[in-house]
Structure formats: structure tokens, C-alpha cells
C-alpha positions in Angstrom: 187.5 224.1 167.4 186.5 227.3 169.4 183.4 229.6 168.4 184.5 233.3 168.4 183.0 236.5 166.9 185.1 238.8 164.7 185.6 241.9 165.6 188.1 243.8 163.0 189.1 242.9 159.2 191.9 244.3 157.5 191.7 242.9 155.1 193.7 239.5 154.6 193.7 239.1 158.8 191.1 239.4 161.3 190.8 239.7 164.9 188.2 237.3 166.6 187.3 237.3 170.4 187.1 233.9 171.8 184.0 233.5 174.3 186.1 233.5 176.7 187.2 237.5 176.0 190.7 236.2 174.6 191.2 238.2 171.2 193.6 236.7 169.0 194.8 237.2 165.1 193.3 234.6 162.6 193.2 234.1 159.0 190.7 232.3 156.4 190.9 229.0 155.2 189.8 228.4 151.7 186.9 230.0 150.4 183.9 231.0 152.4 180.2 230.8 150.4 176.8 232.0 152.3 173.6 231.8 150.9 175.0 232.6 147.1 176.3 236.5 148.6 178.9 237.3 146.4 181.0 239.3 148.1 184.7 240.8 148.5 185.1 239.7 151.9 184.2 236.6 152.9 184.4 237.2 157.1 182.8 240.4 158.2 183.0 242.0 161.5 180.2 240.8 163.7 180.3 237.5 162.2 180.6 234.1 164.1 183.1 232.0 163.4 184.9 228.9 164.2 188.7 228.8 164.3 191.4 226.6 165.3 194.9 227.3 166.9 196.9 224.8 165.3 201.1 224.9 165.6 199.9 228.3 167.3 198.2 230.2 164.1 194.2 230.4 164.8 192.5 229.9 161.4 188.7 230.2 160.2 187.4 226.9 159.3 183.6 227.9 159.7 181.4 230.7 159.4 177.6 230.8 161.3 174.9 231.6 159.0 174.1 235.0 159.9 170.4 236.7 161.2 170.7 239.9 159.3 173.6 242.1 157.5 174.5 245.0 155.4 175.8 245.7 152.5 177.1 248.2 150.4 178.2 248.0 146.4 181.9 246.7 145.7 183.7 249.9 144.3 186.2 247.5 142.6 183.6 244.9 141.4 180.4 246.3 140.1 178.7 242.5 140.4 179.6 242.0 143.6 179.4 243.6 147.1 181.2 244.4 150.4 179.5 243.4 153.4 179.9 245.9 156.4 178.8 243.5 159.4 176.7 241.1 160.3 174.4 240.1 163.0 173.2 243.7 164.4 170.7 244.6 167.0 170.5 248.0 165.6 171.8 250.1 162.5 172.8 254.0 163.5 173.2 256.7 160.7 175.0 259.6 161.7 174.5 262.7 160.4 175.1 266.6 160.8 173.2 269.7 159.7 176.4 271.4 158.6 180.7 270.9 158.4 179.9 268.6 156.9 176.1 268.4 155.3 174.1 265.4 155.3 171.7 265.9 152.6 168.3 263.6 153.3 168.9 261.6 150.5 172.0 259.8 152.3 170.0 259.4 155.2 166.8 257.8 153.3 169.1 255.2 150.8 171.0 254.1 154.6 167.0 253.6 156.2 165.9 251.4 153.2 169.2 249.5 153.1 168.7 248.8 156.5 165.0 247.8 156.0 165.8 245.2 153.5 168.1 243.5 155.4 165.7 243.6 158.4 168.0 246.0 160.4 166.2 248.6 163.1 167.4 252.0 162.6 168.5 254.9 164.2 169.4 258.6 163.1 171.9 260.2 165.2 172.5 264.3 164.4 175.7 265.7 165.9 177.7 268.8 165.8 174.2 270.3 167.1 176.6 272.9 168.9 177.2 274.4 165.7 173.8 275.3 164.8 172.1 278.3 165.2 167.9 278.9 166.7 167.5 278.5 163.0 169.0 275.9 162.3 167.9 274.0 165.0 164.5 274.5 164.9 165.1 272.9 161.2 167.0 270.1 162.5 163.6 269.1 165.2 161.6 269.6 161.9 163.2 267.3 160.5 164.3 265.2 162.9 160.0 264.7 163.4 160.2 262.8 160.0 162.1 259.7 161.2 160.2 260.4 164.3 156.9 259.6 162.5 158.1 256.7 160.3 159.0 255.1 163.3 163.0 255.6 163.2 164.2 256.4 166.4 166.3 259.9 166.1 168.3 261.9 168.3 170.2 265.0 168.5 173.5 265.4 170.3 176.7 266.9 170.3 180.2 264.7 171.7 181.5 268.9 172.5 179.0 269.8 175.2 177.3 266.3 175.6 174.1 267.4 175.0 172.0 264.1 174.0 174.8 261.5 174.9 172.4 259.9 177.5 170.3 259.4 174.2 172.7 257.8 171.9 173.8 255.4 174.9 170.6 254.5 175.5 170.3 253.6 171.8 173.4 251.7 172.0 173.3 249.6 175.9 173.3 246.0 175.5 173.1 246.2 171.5 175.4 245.2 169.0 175.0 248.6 167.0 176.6 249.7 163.2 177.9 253.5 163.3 178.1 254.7 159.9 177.7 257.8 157.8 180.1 260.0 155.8 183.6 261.0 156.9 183.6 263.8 159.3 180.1 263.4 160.6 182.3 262.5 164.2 181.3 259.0 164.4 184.9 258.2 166.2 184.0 261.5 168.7 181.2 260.4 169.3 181.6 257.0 170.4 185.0 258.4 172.3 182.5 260.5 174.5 180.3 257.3 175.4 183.4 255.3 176.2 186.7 257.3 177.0 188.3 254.5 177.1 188.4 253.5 173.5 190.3 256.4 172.8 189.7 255.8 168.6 191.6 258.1 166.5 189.5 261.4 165.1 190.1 263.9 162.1 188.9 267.0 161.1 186.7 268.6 158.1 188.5 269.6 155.2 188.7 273.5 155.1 188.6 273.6 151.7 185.7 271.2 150.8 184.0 271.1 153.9 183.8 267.1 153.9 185.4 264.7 156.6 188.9 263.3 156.7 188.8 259.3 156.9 190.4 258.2 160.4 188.8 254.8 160.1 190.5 252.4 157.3 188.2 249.1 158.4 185.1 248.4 160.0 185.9 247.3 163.4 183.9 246.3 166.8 184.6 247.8 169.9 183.0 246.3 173.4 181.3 248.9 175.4 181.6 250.1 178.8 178.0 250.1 178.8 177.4 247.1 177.4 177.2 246.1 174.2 179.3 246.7 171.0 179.5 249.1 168.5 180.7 248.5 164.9 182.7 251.5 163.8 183.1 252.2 159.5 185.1 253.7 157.5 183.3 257.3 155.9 181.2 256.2 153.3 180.8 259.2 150.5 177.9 256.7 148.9 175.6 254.3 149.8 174.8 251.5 146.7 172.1 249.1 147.4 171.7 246.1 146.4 169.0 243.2 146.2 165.7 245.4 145.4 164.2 246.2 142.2 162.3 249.0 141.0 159.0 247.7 141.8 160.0 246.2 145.4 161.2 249.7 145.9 158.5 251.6 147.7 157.7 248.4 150.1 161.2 249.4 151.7 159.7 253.1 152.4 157.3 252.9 155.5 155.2 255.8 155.2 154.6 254.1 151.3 154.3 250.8 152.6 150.9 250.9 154.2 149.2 253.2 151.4 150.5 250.5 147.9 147.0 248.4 148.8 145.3 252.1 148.4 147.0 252.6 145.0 144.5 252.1 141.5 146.7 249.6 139.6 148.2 246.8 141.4 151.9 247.7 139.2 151.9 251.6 140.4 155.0 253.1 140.8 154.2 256.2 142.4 155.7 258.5 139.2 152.7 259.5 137.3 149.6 257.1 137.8 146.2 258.4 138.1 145.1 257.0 141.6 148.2 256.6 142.8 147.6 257.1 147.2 151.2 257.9 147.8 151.0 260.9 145.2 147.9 261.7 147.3 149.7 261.6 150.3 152.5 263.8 148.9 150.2 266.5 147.9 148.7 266.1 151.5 151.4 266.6 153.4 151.3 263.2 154.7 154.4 262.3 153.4 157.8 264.4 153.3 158.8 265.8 150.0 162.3 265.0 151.3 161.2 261.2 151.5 159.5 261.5 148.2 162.4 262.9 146.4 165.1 259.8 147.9 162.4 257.5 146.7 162.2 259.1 142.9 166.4 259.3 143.0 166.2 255.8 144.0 163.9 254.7 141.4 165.2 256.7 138.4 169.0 255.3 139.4 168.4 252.1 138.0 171.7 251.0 137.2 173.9 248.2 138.9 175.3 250.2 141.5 171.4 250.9 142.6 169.4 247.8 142.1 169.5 244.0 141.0 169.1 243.5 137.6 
């Protein structure tokens, strides 16, 4: 048996590379269980595997427990989910100011995914070439946000290759997740860092100003720089899983360090007297932006949202 890593799933097949760089088509055997995840795919990119090549068809007999991954909610099966990869260095959302818009709340329900699955984050703006003084002085206000919380962010555009140097240093020797919704130029973008991938791009839909999927499966590609990055198809939502209502604000940084502060122990940051993160709100020490994804979050409590 040979230990390999996968690196694209479509589905019924995947494609492994060998540690030797050899990539060849394999298949599962049986069913695949970790840790009680229920999920509609049993392999997911980034995942380490073992396969075998008997009579010359390589199949998966194990899978490695994995150090981190990420999730989104099934969209056929509302108990169960889809995992997107496993074992990342670092998880990138990608976002733009405008064709199409990005609205904060995206952005904030990716950050806490990724911080309860232990993922670092990273906010990547492109399209900046499209923005005017405005508009850009906007996009640094906001980018500060994720700045402060500790969430590295960058600005860039794959037209003029202003802030490429940033997103490759985000992505050098990493195995990185590129996600965000369709259009966002996730497959420019990582075109620009390394030519020779040469993915496949779309454009924004005239008529509703959203992307155009180009990407059909999650996939790893190896770097010219080093490193991989794990392209995904557009995702229009973001369901979380495995938090509850109360666990909620622990996933939330700036909110993190202040639930000590709070006056009862059970505070959920709505309409409690004492509460210090309604404090900090009215203080300006944390973004109304932030504020607002948290009380979306919180008042979605449905099984698309959170674990009953």
C-alpha cells in the first residue's frame, strides 16, 4: 500500500498524488467513517490516504485521521454535511467591493467556520482596479477590521497585479483553501500567481451582477512557489455546523476576550444588562459589521446554521 494525498474529487473518482509526484485515478473502497462526521463525501481533497494498484486500478483502502477541516451544510441532506478539504495551513476568503458584492456577513460566517475548525484565516479583496478614491478608502477601512482581529487581509487586483506579492506571500510553502462566491476571481487570481495552471475563468453575470461557476469540484493545485492551493467551487452560502447558540460568540475574537467581563455567566450579547460586548459595541470597540454577522448568526438557529 502507498500513502498519497488527494488532490481532486469528482465525485465517484479522485485523483491522488503518490509521494513520489506520480498522480493517478483511484476510487473508494467500502465506506469510509471519521470521528462520527457524517458527510456526503467520504475522501476530500487534501486528505491522506492509502491506496493500492491492484490488476492496475489504484483504490482507497485508508484514510489518515485529519489535523483540521471545513465544512459546509449538505444542500441535498440537511443532517449531514460536505466537507471542502482537509489538512490546511491556512483558510483564504476572497472577496470584492463590487461585480460582484461581498457583503460582511459572508466574510464573518467564513472567519468563524474557520475558527472552529482551528483554521488560520485570511481575507483576500480583488477587483481593487475597479474601485474608485471612494471606494477604496472604504475598502482600507474595512479591511483594518480583520486587521485588528488579527486576520491577515490584503488587497489586490490579478488585472494590474497590484498586491500579488501579498497574496503569494500568504500562500508560499502552505497548503491554502481559496474560497468565496462565484465571480470573486478566485481562478484569476491564482492564474496570476502561477501562469502555468492556466485554470479556466468566467465572467459576472450582466444581468445579476453575480459570478458564473467555472469550478465544478474542489481541487488542489501544486504551486510554483511552493505550496498548494485548494481551489472551490462559488459558494452562494456558507452553513455552519457544530456550534450552538451559546458557543457562538467564543468563535468571534474581538467577543472572545470580553465573555469573562459579561454580568451573567449565560449572556448572549442581545439584551442583557452588563453585557461588555454591548459595551464595546456602543464604544466603538467592536464593528457594527461584526456585531450584525454575530446577531444573523444567532437568530438563524435552524439546522442549516447550528447543531441541534
Amino acid at each position: 500500500m502507498q500513502r498519497a494525498r488527494i488532490i481532486k474529487s469528482t465525485g465517484s473518482w479522485y485523483m491522488a498524488e503518490l509521494t513520489n509526484g506520480t498522480v493517478v485515478a483511484c476510487r473508494v473502497k467500502g465506506k469510509f467513517r471519521q470521528k462520527n462526521i457524517r458527510s456526503t463525501n467520504p475522501v476530500a481533497v487534501g486528505d491522506w490516504v492509502g491506496i493500492d494498484g491492484a490488476e492496475g486500478e489504484w483504490v482507497i483502502n485508508t484514510i489518515e485521521e485529519r489535523s483540521n477541516y471545513i465544512v459546509r451544510k449538505s444542500v441535498n441532506l440537511s443532517h449531514e454535511s460536505h466537507i471542502i478539504a482537509s489538512n490546511l495551513d491556512l483558510a483564504i476568503v476572497v472577496a470584492t467591493m463590487k461585480d460582484p458584492v461581498t457583503f460582511p456577513a459572508f466574510i464573518d460566517r467564513f472567519c468563524t467556520a474557520a475558527e472552529i475548525f482551528h483554521i488560520p484565516v485570511a481575507v483576500v479583496f480583488n477587483k481593487i482596479d475597479l474601485l474608485n478614491e471612494e471606494e477604496r478608502a472604504l475598502l482600507d477601512n474595512f479591511m483594518d477590521v480583520y486587521k485588528t482581529l488579527g486576520y491577515e487581509s490584503v488587497a489586490c487586483s490579478s488585472v494590474t497585479n497590484e498586491g500579488i506579492s501579498d497574496v503569494e506571500r500568504l500562500l508560499k510553502n502552505k497548503v491554502s483553501l481559496f474560497s468565496g462566491h462565484s465571480g470573486v476571481g478566485k481562478s484569476s487570481l491564482i492564474n496570476c500567481i502561477d501562469s502555468g495552471l492556466d485554470l479556466r475563468t468566467g465572467v459576472v453575470s450582466s444581468a445579476h451582477r453575480t459570478g458564473q461557476h467555472t469550478t465544478t469540484f474542489a481541487e488542489m493545485h501544486k504551486l510554483s512557489i511552493g505550496g498548494y492551493i485548494v481551489d472551490t467551487p462559488g459558494i452562494r452560502g456558507f452553513g455552519m455546523i457544530d456550534v450552538t447558540k451559546e458557543e457562538l460568540a467564543g468563535y468571534f475574537p474581538e467577543m472572545r476576550k470580553l465573555l469573562p467581563e459579561c454580568k451573567f455567566y449565560n449572556c448572549m450579547h442581545m439584551n442583557e444588562p452588563g453585557c461588555a460586548v454591548k459595551k464595546a459595541l456602543q464604544e466603538g470597540l467592536i464593528a457594527p459589521t461584526r456585531y450584525n454577522s454575530y446577531v444573523g448568526m444567532y437568530e438563524n438557529n435552524n439546522e442549516e446554521t447550528f447543531r441541534t
